[in-house]
C-alpha positions in Angstrom: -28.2 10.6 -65.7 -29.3 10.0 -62.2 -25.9 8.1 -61.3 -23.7 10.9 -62.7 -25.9 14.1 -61.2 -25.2 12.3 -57.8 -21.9 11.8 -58.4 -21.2 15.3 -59.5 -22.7 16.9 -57.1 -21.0 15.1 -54.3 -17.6 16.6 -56.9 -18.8 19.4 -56.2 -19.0 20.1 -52.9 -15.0 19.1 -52.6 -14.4 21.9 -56.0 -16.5 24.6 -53.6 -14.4 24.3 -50.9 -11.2 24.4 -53.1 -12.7 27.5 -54.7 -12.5 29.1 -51.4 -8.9 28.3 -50.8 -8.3 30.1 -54.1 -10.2 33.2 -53.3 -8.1 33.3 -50.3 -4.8 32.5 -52.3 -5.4 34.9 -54.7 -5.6 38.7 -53.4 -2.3 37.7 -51.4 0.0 36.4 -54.4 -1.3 38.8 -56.7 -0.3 41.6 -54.1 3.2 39.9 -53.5 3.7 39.1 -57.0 3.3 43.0 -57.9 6.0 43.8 -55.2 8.8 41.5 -56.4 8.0 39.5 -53.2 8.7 36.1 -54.8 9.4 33.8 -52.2 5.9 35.4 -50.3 4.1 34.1 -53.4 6.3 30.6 -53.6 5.0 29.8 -49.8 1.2 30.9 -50.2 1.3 28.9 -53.4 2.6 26.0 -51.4 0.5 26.4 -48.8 -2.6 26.4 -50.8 -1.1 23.5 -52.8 -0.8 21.6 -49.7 -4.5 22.5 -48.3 -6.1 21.8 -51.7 -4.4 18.5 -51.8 -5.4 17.2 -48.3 -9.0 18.0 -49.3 -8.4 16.0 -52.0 -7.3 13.2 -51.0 -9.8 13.2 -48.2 -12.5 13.5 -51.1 -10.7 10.7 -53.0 -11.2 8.7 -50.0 -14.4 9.6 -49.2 -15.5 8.8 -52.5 -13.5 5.5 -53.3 -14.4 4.1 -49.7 -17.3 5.0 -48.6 -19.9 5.6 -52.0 -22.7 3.8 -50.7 -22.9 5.9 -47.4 -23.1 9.4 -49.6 -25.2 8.0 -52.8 -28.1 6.8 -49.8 -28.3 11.1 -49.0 -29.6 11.5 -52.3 -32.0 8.3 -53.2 -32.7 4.9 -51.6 -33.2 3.3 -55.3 -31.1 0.0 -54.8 -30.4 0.2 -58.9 -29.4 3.8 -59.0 -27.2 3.1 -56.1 -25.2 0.7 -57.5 -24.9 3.3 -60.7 -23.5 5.8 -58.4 -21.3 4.1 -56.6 -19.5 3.1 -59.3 -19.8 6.3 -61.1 -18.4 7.5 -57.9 -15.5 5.3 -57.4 -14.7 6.3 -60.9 -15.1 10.0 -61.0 -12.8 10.0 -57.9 -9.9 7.7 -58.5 -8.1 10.5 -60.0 -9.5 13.1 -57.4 -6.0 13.2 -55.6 -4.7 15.7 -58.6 -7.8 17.7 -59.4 -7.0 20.5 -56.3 -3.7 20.8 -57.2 -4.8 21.3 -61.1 -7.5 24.3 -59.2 -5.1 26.1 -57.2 -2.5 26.2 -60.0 -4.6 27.0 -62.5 -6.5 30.3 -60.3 -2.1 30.5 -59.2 -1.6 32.0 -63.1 -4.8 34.2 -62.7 -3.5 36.0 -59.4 -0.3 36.6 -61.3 -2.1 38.3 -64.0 -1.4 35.8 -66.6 -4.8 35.2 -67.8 -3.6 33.2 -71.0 -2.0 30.5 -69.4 -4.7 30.6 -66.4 -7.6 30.0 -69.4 -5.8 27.5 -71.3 -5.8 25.6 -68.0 -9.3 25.8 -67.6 -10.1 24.7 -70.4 -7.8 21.8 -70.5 -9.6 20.0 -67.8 -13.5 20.6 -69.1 -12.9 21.0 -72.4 -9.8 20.2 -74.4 -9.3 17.1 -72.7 -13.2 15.6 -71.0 -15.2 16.6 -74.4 -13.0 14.4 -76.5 -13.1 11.6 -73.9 -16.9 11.5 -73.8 -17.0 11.5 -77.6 -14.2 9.0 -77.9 -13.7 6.6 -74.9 -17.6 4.9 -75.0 -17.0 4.5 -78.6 -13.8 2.4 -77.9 -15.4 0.7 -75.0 -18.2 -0.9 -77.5 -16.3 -1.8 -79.6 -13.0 -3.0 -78.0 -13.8 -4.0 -74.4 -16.7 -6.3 -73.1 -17.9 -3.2 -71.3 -20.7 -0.8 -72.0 -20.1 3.0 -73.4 -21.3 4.1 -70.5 -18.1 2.8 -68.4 -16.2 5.0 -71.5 -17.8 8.3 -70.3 -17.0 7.6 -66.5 -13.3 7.1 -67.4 -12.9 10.5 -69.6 -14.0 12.0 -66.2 -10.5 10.9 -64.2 -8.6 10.6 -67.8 -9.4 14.4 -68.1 -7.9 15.2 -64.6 -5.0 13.3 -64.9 -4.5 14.7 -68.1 -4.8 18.6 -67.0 -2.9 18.1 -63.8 0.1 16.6 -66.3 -0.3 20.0 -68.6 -0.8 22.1 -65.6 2.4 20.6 -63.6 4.7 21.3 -66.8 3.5 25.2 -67.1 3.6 25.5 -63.2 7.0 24.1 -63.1 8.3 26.6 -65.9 6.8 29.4 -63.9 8.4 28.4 -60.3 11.6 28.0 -61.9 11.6 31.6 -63.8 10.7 32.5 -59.8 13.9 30.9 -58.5 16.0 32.4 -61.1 14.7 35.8 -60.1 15.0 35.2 -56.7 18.3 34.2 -57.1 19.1 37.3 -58.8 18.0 39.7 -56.0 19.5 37.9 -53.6 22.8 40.2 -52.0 26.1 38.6 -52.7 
């Protein structure tokens, strides 16, 4: 419990910060969306895309390269250490995906469709993580010379990779609609 409190907080901290870039992102495609201004709401979503992502990765590197250096912030236990380290290393091997999941995700709530921007919460926490942590330590036990606890560290990236994969398809759908109404305005 200690390992994985450490471990999320230091998760976190990078999910605050792409929280912010979202806030920003949001008033401004929202606004742009309302006026038809597709191609304003195209480059503020890629810009945000491309902030989220570099924060990302830096997180993902931060978190797969140096563990040891953030987990000694929190505790000098040699045992819990070594727990959070590797419950670090874990949680952030997928980490690379999880701000562009964010931003499209909070991308459908600027735009008003709340539906789609809900599912999409839900797919990472909920839909997808709850069935890993009931399921993967189970199959760890009993099919792998591991312990279940290595089961719930791996529904933590599972569940990202899983809810960027849902969330790329929907955004995908929605850019191209974008294009084709672009196109559409566009003078001959």
């Amino acid at each position: 419990i200690g390992a994985y409190g450490i471990a999320n907080r230091v998760v976190f901290f990078f999910v605050m910060i792409v929280m912010g870039l979202n806030q920003g992102m949001q008033p401004i495609a929202g606004y742009n969306y309302g006026a038809r201004q597709y191609d304003r709401v195209l480059r503020v979503l890629r810009l945000t895309l491309y902030g989220a992502t570099l924060l990302s990765i830096f997180a993902f590197l931060v978190g797969e390269f140096a563990p040891r250096v953030v987990v000694r912030l929190f505790t000098n236990d040699e045992e819990l250490i070594a727990l959070a380290v590797t419950g670090m290393r874990l949680s952030f091997i997928m980490f690379p995906v999880v701000g562009f999941q964010m931003v499209a995700t909070n991308f459908f709530q600027s735009l008003g469709m709340a539906s789609k921007a809900i599912f999409l919460s839900l797919t990472r926490q909920l839909l997808f993580l709850l069935p890993g942590l009931l399921l993967l330590p189970r199959l760890f036990i009993h099919h792998t010379t591991w312990d279940g606890s290595w089961g719930v560290w791996c529904a933590i990236p599972l569940s990202d990779l899983l809810s960027a994969i849902v969330t790329a398809l929907l955004l995908a759908r929605q850019l191209r609609r974008f294009r084709a109404q672009t196109s559409l305005r566009q003078p001959a």
